[in-house]
N, C-alpha and C positions, 0 to 999 in steps of 0.2 A: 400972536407972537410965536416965532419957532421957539426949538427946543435950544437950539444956541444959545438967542440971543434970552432965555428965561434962565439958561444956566449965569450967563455973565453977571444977569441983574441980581441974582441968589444964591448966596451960598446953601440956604437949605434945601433950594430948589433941586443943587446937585446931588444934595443928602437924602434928597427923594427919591430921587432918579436910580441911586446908588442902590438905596435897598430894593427900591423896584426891580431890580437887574440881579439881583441876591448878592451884591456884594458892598462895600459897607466903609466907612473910615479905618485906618489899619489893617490888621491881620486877621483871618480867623483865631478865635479863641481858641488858648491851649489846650491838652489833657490836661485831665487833671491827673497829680504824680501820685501814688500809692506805692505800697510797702502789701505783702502779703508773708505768712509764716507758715511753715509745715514742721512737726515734730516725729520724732522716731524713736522708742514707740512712743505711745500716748498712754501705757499705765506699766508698770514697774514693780514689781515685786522685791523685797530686799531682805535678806535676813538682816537682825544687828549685827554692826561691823563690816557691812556688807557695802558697796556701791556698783551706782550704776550709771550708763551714757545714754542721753539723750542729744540724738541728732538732730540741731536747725538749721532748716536750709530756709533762706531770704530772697523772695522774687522781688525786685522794683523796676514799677511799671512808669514810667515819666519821670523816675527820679532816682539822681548818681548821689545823693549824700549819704551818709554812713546811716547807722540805724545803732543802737545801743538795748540792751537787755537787763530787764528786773525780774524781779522774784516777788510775786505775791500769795497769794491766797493761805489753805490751812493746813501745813505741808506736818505729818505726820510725826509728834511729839520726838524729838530727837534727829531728825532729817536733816541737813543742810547741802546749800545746792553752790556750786562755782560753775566758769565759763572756764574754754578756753583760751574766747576772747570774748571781755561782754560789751565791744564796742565794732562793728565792722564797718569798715572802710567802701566805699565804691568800687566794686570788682570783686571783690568777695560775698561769695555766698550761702558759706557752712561755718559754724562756730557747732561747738560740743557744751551742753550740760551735764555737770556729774553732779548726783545727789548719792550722800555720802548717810549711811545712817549709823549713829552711834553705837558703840560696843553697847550701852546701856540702854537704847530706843525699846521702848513698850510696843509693845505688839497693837496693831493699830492700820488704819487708813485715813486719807485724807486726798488734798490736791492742791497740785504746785500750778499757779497758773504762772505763765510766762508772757511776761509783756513786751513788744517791742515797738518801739519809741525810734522816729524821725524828727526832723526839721522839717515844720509845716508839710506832715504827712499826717494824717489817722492813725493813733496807738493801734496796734493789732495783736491779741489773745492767743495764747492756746492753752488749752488745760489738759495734764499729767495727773493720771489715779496714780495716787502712788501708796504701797501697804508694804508696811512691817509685819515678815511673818512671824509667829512665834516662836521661840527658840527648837530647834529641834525637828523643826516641819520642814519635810522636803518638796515644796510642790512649784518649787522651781523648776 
């Protein structure tokens, strides 16, 4: 039997042939989309009353959806953190953290981890030392 006429009589025959040749029903398979984070810096010093900017910048790699920002981990008793946007769009790829520490914040250390979050992407991490210095220490 030729290869013709074993193609007409098969359709798996074709799906032989196909992978045999390296090429296959449809398309190559996609990338896969990812999101990666860079932070700036990555530990912080504050007096109380004090704040400070952390810089993120957003790589994505096979994917234009927005990515959105949390605050987790064990951010040093009195510490609080805002964006300047905690949701970024496709085409943007810097937003600002400000952690703000309280007139009253105890002297202390900890870490802000920062999560950022896509649509059907990998959450992806980064962790902020961040320490309250004592009232009166200059080692800023």
């Amino acid at each position: 039997m030729s290869i013709r006429a074993l193609i007409r009589s098969s359709p798996f025959a074709l799906g032989l042939l196909a992978a045999a040749c390296g090429g296959g029903y449809g398309s190559d398979p996609q990338p896969t989309p990812a999101i990666a984070i860079q932070v700036n810096p990555t530990a912080l010093t504050l007096q109380p009353g004090q704040r400070g900017d952390i810089t993120i910048v957003v790589t994505r790699t096979n994917y234009s959806g927005s990515v959105e920002f949390f605050v987790e981990g064990n951010a040093p008793s009195g510490v609080s953190a805002s964006f300047s946007q905690s949701q970024l769009p496709n085409g943007t790829v810097t937003t600002t953290m400000r952690l703000t520490a309280a007139a009253t914040a105890p002297a202390g250390a900890g870490t802000v981890i920062l999560r950022a979050r896509g649509s059907r992407v990998a959450d992806q991490t980064a962790t902020i030392l961040v320490t309250i210095a004592a009232t009166g220490s200059s080692d800023l």
